[in-house]
N, C-alpha and C positions, 0 to 999 in steps of 0.2 A: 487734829487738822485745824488750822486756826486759816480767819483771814486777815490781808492787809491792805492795804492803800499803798499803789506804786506811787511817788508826785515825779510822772516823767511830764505829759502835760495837764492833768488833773490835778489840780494843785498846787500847781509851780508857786503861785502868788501867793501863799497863803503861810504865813510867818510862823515857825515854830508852836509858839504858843496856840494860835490859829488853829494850827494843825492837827495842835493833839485833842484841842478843846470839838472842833467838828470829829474827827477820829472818835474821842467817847461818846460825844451825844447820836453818830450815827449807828456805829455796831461793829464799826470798824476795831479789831482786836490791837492790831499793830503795822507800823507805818513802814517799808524801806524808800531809803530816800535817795531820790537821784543827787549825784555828785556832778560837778566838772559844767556845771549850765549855770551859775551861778542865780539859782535860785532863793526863795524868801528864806525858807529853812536858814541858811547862810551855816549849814553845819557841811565845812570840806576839810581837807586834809591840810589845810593853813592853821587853823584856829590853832591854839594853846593848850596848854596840860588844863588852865583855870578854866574855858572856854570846854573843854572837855568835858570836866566834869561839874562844872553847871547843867551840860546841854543831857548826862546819863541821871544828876536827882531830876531834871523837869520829865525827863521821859518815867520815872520813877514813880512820881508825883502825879503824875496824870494816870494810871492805870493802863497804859496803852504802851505795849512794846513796842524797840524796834526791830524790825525785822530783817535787817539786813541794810548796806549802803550797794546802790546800784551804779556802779563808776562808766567812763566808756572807754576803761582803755581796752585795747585789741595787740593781738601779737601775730598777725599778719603783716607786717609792713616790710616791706620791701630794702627798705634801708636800714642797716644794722644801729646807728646811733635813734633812729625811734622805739627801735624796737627794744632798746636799751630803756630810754627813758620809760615805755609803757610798764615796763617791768618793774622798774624804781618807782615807778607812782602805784603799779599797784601796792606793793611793800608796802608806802605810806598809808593806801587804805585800809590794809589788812591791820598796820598799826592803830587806826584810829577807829577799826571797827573793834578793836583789842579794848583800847581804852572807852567806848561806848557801850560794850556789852551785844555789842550787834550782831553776832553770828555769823557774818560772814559779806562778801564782797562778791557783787557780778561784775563777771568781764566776759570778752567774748572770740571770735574768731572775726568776723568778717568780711572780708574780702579774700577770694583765692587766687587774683593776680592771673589766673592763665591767659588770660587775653595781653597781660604786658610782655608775656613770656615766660613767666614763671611757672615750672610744672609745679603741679596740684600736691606730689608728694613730699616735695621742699616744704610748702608751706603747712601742711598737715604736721611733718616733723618736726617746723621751726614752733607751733602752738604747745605739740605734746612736751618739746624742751621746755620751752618759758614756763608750762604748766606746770612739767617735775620740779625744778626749782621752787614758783612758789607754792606748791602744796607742803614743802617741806616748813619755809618760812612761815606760814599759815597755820602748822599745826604746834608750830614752838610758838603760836601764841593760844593755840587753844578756838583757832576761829576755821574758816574754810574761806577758798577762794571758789566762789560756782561758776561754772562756765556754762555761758546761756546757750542754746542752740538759735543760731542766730545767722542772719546774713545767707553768706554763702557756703556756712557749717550748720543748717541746720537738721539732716536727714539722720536717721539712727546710726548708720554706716559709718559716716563719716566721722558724726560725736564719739562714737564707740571708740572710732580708733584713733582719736586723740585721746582719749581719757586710759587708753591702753599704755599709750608712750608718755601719759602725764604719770602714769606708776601708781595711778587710782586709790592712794593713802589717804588715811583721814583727814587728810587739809585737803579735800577735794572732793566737789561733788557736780553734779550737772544739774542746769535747771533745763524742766519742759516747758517750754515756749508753745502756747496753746496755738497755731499756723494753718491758718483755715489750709492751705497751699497745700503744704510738704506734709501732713500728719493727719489728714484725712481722706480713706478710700474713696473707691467709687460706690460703695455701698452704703457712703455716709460716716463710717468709722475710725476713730484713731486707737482702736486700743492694739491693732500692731505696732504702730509707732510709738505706743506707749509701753506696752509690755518688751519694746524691743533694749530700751534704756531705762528701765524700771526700775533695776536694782542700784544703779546710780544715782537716781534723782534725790537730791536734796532738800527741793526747791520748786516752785511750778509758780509759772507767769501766766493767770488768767485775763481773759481780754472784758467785753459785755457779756456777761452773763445770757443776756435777750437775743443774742446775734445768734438764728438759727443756722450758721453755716459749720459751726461746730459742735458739734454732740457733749456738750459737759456736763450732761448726766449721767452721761454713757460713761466721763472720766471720773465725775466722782464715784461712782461706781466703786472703777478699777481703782482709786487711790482707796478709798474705806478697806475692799477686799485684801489689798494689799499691805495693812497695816499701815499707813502714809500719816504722819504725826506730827511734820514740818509743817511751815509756811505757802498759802496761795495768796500771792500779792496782785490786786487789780490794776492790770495797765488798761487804762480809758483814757477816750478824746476828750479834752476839755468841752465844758458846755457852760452855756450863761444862768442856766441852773443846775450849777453842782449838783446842792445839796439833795433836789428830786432826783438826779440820776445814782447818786451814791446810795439813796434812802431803798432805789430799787435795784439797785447791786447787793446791798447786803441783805433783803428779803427775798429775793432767786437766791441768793447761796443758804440760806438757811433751809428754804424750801428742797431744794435739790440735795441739802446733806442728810436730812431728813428721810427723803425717799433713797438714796444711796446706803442708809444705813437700817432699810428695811420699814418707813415708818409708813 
């Protein structure tokens, strides 16, 4: 179980080399990097074969993996020519996570439309379609496409049964979206919600570490228990001191894997 550095807005500014060079000096293992926001990284599905693999020896070079590209397309949309395009762009990321060595691509669900009019099980079917197709594309490169639990698909139920009608093959996994909301009881706990999508998960999107409104002691736990070997990439708010809030993200997670693994 490794960690990473999401740069959805921690980080944005902070340019490739930047990135990797705070990444090793803090504890950080490996970076995924948001796509489609046109951030400093400047690594999107434009760049070049040369451009490519310059950006997999720098990540090479630095010690610091990446841990995936976090794109925003979604395959909720209501109109058939976007829903087309989200699917072609994610193709291109799953290509460029191909040539990065990245392991894989998040996308999401989104929106369920029922207040436009669109029932709930149209758009449940139109995500599990877009997702069979590309788990297929996904594994004839050897990467996966993770589908976050997100929006208005984030409850196990619903994840469950799109990743049912995505045909659940190895180009495909789920990420657990740590949600103070939807995935903690009234008794303080998510390891229902956790153990409800457990055998899916590929992937796990931790928030603050310090935010006592979710129990991620309680998850590392269950991820140690469970044998969990993949990627916890930290999405955090930006702050005008990084580098003390990164410095005390990666000492709670060391502390807490510690005690999760009996110490």
């Amino acid at each position: 179980m490794k960690l990473a550095l999401l740069t959805y807005n921690m980080a944005a500014e902070w340019d490739l080399d930047t990135l990797l060079e705070k990444c090793a000096a803090l504890g950080f293992e490996g970076v995924e990097l948001r796509t489609d926001r046109e951030h400093a990284h400047r690594i999107e599905v434009e760049i070049g074969s040369a451009e490519r693999e310059a950006a997999r020896r720098t990540f090479e070079a630095s010690g610091v993996a990446i841990a995936g590209l976090s794109s925003g397309c979604s395959f909720d949309a209501i109109e058939a020519d976007e829903l087309a395009r989200n699917i072609e762009r994610t193709k291109a990321h799953l290509d460029l996570a191909a040539d990065l060595g990245a392991g894989g691509v998040k996308v999401f669900g989104n929106k369920a439309h029922v207040q436009e009019g669109v029932p709930l099980e149209r758009t449940v079917a139109q995500i599990g379609k877009a997702l069979a197709e590309l788990s297929e594309y996904a594994a004839e490169r050897q990467v996966q496409v993770r589908f976050e639990m997100h929006g208005d698909f984030t409850s196990s139920e619903a994840c469950n049964e799109i990743m049912d009608l995505s045909g659940d093959g190895p180009g495909i996994c789920l990420i657990y979206n740590c949600n103070n909301a939807f995935d903690v009881d009234a008794n303080g706990s998510a390891a229902a919600s956790y153990r409800a999508v457990a055998p899916r998960v590929g992937h796990v999107h931790i928030h603050d570490l310090a935010d006592p409104a979710f129990p991620y002691l309680e998850l590392m736990r269950l991820l140690v228990a469970g044998g969990y070997e993949g990627w916890c990439s930290s999405e955090l708010q930006d702050s005008p001191d990084r580098e003390r809030v990164l410095q005390f993200q990666v000492a709670l997670w060391r502390a807490y894997l510690e005690l999760a693994r009996g110490g």
